[in-house]
Structures are given as C-alpha cells and as structure tokens.
Steps between C-alpha positions, in 0.01 A plus 500: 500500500476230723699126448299234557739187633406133434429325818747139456335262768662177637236320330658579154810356641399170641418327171880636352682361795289172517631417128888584666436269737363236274825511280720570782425190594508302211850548450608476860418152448679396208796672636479314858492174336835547335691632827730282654402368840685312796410251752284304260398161725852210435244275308326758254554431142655723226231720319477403114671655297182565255204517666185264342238676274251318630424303800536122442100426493553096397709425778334188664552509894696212640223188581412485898672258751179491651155356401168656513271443788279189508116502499564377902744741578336813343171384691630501781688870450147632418365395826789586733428864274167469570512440899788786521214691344237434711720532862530848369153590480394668802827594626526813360095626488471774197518858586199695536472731229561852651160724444545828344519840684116675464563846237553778709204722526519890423359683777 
C-alpha cells in the first residue's frame, strides 16, 4: 500500500498571502492616522475634529493679482520660444539608429 502525498507548491501560497498583505495594510493605515506624533512644524494647524465627507468641489479660488498676458506680450513670448527653439536645432544632431546584430548562423 503505498501513500500518495499532495505536492503544496509556493504558487498556492502567493495568492493567500497577497490578500494578508492587502488587509494588513488597510488597517495599518487607519491605525497610523490616529497615533500621536511630535515635532509637528510651530505653524501647522490642528486636524479637524470630523473629517469632511466630501471634498469642497464649489470652492471658487481666490481672483489673481495678476492679469493675463496681452496680445503684444504673448507675441513676443512665442517668438523668444520660437528662436530658443531654433538655436537648439543642430546642437545636439539625432543619434544614429543602432543596426541590428545579423542572426547567428548554425554551422
């Protein structure tokens, strides 16, 4: 009578300690964000008490202190762009694609 043993790879394994991982993690986090910590910067503020359930989407940025650029202005921009450009070209000349080895041949 012979006994015929199941053969347990580490392949069976790797999906059981993926999904460990996975919720290790998920409650590591939750757990760090409660902990006490020191040395936060003099000018940080206090952390709400209840965090928001959702972001504040209609929040309207502050208006800009400065304008927009003027037809004149953003002209000139483009060229100085354009000439930075163009004193590039030639500088760097493009690399010569490298050729590919010939197959080796069976002899």
């Amino acid at each position: 009578m012979t006994v015929r043993r199941k053969n347990h790879s580490a392949a069976g394994l790797l999906p059981v300690l993926g999904l460990a991982a996975a919720l290790g993690g998920c409650s590591a986090a939750s757990m760090v964000e409660s902990m006490p910590f020191d040395g936060l910067p003099a000018g940080a503020p206090a952390r709400p008490a209840m965090t928001p359930q959702f972001p504040a989407v209609h929040d309207m940025p502050r208006p800009r202190n400065e304008s927009t650029l003027s037809e004149d202005e953003q002209e000139r921009l483009e060229r100085d762009l354009m000439a930075a450009r163009d004193g590039q070209e030639g500088r760097n000349p493009p690399l010569a694609p490298k050729k590919k080895p010939a197959p080796a041949t069976r002899q």
